[in-house]
C-alpha positions as CSV (number, residue, x, y, z in Angstrom):
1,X,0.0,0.0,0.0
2,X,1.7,3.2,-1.1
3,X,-0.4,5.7,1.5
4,X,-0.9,5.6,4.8
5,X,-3.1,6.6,7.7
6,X,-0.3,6.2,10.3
7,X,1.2,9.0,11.6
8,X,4.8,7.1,11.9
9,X,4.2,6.4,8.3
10,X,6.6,9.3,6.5
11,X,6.2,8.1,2.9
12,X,3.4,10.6,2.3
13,X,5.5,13.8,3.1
14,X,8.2,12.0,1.7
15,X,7.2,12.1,-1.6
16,X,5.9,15.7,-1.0
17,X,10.0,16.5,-0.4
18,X,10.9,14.6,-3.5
19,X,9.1,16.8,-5.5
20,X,10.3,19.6,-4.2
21,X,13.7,18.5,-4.1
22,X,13.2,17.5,-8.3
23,X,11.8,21.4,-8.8
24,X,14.5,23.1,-7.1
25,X,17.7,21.1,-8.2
26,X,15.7,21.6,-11.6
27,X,15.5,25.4,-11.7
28,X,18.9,25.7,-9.8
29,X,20.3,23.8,-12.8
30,X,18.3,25.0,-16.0
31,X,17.0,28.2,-14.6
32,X,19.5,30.0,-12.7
33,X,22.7,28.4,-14.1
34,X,24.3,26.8,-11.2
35,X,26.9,24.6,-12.1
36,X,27.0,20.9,-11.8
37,X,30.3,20.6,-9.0
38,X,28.4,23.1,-6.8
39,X,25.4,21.3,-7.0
40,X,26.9,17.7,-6.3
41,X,28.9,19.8,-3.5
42,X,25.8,20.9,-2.0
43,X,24.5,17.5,-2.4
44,X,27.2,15.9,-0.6
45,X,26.4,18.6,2.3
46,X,23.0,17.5,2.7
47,X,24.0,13.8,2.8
48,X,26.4,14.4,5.2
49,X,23.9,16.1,7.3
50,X,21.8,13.5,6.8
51,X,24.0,10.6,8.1
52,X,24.7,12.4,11.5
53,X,21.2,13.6,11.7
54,X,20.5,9.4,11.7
55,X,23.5,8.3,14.0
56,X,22.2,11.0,16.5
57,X,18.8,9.8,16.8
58,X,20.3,6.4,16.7
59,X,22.4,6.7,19.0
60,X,25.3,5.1,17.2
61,X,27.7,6.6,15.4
62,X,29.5,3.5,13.8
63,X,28.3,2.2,10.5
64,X,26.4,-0.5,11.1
65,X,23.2,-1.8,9.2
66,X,20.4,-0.3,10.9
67,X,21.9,3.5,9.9
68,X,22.5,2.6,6.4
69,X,18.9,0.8,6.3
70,X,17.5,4.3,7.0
71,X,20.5,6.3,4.9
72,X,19.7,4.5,1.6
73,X,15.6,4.5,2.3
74,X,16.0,8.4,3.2
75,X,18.0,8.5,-0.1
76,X,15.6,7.9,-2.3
77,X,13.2,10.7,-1.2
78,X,16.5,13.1,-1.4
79,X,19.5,12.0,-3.2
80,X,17.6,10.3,-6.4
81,X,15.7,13.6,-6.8
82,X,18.2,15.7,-6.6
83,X,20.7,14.0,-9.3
84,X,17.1,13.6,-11.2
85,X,16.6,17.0,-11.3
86,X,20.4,17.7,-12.1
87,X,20.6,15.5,-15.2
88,X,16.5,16.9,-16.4
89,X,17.9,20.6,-15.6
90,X,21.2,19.4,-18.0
91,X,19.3,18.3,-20.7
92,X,16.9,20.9,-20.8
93,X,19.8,23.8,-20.1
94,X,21.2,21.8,-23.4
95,X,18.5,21.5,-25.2
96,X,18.2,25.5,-24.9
């Protein structure tokens, strides 16, 4: 089932962030000109964040299986979009 009632269920706001995250890594890209090392740059900010955000609520800061279970499923509501919206914002800034 891909939504939810539950309020521990974060799928739904999840996907709202995708989008989000696919428009503005879009326009930053095609729209405004940013190029593609600052955005991988700022990418790699946000995952770092990301990790420590998850080894703090954790409560472990080794790298063990239960932090990169929720790394790589918070990944795809905020790393896939963003190189999405890099590589659409490419093409299309190409395409212009």
């Amino acid at each position: 089932m891909l939504w939810s009632n539950s309020l521990r269920d974060f799928r739904v706001a999840g996907v709202i962030a995708a989008a989000f995250v696919v428009t503005s890594s879009f326009v930053l890209r095609s729209r405004l000109g940013w190029d593609v090392p600052s955005l991988l740059m700022s990418l790699f900010a946000v995952e770092s964040f990301l990790y420590l955000a998850i080894c703090y609520f954790s409560g472990s800061y080794t790298i063990d299986s239960f932090n990169l279970n929720w790394f790589l499923g918070l990944n795809l509501f905020i790393g896939a979009p963003w190189l999405i919206g890099i590589a659409v914002g490419s093409f299309r800034k190409s395409r212009l």
